[in-house]
C-alpha positions in Angstrom: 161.9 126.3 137.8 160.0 125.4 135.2 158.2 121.9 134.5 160.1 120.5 131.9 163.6 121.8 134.3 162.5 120.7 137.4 162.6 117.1 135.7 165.4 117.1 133.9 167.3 118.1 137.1 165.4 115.9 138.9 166.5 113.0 136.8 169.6 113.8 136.4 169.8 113.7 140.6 167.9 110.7 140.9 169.8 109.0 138.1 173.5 109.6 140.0 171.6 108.5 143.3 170.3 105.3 141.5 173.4 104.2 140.6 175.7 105.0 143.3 176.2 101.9 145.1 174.4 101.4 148.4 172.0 99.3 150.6 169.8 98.7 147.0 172.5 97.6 144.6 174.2 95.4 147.4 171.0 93.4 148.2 169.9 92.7 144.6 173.4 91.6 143.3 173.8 89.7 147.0 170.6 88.1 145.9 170.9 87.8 141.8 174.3 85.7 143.0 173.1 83.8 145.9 169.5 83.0 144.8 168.8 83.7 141.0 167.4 86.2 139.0 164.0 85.7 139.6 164.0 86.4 143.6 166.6 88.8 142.5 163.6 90.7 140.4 161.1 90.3 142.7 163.5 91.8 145.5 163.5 94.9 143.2 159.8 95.3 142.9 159.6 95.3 146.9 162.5 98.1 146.9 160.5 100.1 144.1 157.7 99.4 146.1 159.0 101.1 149.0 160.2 103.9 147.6 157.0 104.6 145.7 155.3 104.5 149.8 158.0 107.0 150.8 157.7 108.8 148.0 154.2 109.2 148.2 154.4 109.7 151.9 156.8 112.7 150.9 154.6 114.1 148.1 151.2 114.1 150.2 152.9 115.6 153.5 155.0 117.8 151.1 151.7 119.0 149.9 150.2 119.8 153.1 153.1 121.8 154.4 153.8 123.8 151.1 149.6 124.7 151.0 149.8 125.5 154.6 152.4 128.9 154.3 155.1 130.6 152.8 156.9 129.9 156.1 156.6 126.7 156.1 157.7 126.4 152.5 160.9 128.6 153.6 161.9 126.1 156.2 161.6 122.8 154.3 163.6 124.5 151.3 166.4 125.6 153.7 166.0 122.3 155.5 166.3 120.2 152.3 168.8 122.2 150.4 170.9 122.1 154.2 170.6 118.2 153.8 171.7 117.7 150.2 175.0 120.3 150.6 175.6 117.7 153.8 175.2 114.6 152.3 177.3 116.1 148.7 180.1 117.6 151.2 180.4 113.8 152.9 180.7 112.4 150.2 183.1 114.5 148.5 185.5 114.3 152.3 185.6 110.7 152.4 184.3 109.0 149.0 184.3 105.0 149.8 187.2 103.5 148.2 185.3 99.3 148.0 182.3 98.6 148.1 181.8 95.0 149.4 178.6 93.3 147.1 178.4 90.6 149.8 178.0 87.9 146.8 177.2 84.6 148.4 176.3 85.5 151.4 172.9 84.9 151.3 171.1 81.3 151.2 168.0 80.6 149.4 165.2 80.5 151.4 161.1 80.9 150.3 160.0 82.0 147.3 159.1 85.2 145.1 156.8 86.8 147.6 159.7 86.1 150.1 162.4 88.2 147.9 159.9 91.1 147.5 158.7 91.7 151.4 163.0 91.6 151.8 162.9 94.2 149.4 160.2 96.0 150.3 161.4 95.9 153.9 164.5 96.8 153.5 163.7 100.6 152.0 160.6 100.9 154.6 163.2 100.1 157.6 165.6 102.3 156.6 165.0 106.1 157.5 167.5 107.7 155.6 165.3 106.8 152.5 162.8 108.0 154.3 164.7 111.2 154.9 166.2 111.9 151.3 162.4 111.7 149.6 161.0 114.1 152.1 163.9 116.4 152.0 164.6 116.1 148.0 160.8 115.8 146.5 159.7 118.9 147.5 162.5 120.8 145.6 161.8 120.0 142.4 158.3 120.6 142.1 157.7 124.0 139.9 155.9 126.8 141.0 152.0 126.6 140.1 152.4 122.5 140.3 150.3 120.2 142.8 152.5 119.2 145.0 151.3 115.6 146.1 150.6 115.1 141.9 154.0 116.2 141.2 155.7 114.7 143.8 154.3 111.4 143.3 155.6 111.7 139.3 158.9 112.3 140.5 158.7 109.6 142.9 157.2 106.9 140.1 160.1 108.4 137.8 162.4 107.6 140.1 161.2 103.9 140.9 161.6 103.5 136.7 164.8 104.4 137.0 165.3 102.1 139.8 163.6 99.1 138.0 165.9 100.2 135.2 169.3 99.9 136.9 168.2 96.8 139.2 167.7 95.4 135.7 170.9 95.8 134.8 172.4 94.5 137.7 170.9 91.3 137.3 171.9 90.5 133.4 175.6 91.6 134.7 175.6 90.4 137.9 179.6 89.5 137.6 180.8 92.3 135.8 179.4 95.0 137.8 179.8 93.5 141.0 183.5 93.0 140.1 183.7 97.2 138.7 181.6 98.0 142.1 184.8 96.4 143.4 187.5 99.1 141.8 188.3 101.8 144.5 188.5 104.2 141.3 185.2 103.4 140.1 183.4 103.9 143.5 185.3 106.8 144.6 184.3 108.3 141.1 180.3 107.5 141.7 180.5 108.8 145.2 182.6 112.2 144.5 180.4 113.1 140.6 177.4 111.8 143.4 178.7 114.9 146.0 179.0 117.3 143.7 175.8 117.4 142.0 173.9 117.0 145.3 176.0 120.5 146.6 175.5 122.2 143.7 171.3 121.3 143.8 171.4 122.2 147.7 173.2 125.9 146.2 170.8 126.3 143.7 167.9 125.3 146.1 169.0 127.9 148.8 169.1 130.7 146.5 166.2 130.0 144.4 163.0 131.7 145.2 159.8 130.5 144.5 
């Protein structure tokens, strides 16, 4: 895989993931609704925030292991493409049909530092992020590449992204949240989501470095 492949896949991965709704898009439209767009912002800084610390978490120990053997490198690439088949397979089973945005659930309370520890928080807690960096990173960094520098693009990339969508949420806080509502609409995310993630784990299995 070259450089300029490993990120187009990469972001086209990472995009799908970013905008399939989960833990991320329900807490900043919860919070763009219930407490306004600026703690709404600031709550997506702390979640970019946390995934830049996972990611670079990912990229460093990523780096390690892939410098350390060949063996090593075998396992984490079975490991992670084992992972993504797994997740793309569940969610191909048993796409959600709702997806409940919580709007108005939450109350006001402190300010902008407030909203970004919640977001920051909420992505450090949570070790299925934790999980999906250290298992996806590694897969898309070309042969001949540093690892830890690579990863840790990949990673900021993705945070962009993030940034980007969160973004988006918050100008269209009512329209989306009502679309993230339509059973079609979420079981289309989560199924185009499954597919593409069992079709990287594939490719990752059978690619050799």
């Amino acid at each position: 895989m070259t450089t300029a492949q490993a990120l187009i896949a990469f972001s086209v991965a990472a995009g799908l993931l970013t905008i399939t709704p989960g833990l991320d898009t329900a807490l900043i439209l919860r919070t763009a609704a219930a407490e306004g767009w600026r703690r709404a912002g600031a709550c997506a800084v702390g979640i970019g925030l946390g995934c830049l610390a996972w990611g670079a978490a990912a990229a460093f120990g990523a780096g390690a292991l892939l410098t350390a053997s060949h063996m090593a490198y075998t396992i984490l690439r079975w490991a992670g493409a084992a992972y993504l088949v797994w997740l793309g397979v569940e969610l191909l089973r048993k796409p959600r049909t709702a997806f409940d945005t919580g709007a108005g659930a939450a109350s006001p309370q402190g300010g902008l530092l407030a909203a970004l520890a919640k977001g920051l928080w909420n992505n450090l807690l949570n070790p299925k992020v934790g999980v999906f960096y250290v298992s996806f990173l590694p897969q898309f960094i070309p042969a001949g590449a540093s690892p830890a520098g690579f990863g840790l693009l990949l990673a900021g990339l993705h945070v962009v992204m993030g940034l980007a969508w969160a973004a988006g949420l918050i100008l269209a806080t009512a329209p989306i949240a009502k679309a993230l509502r339509r059973p079609g609409v979420v079981r289309w995310l989560d199924r185009a989501t499954g597919g593409v993630f069992v079709a990287f784990g594939v490719r990752i299995a059978l690619e050799r470095r």
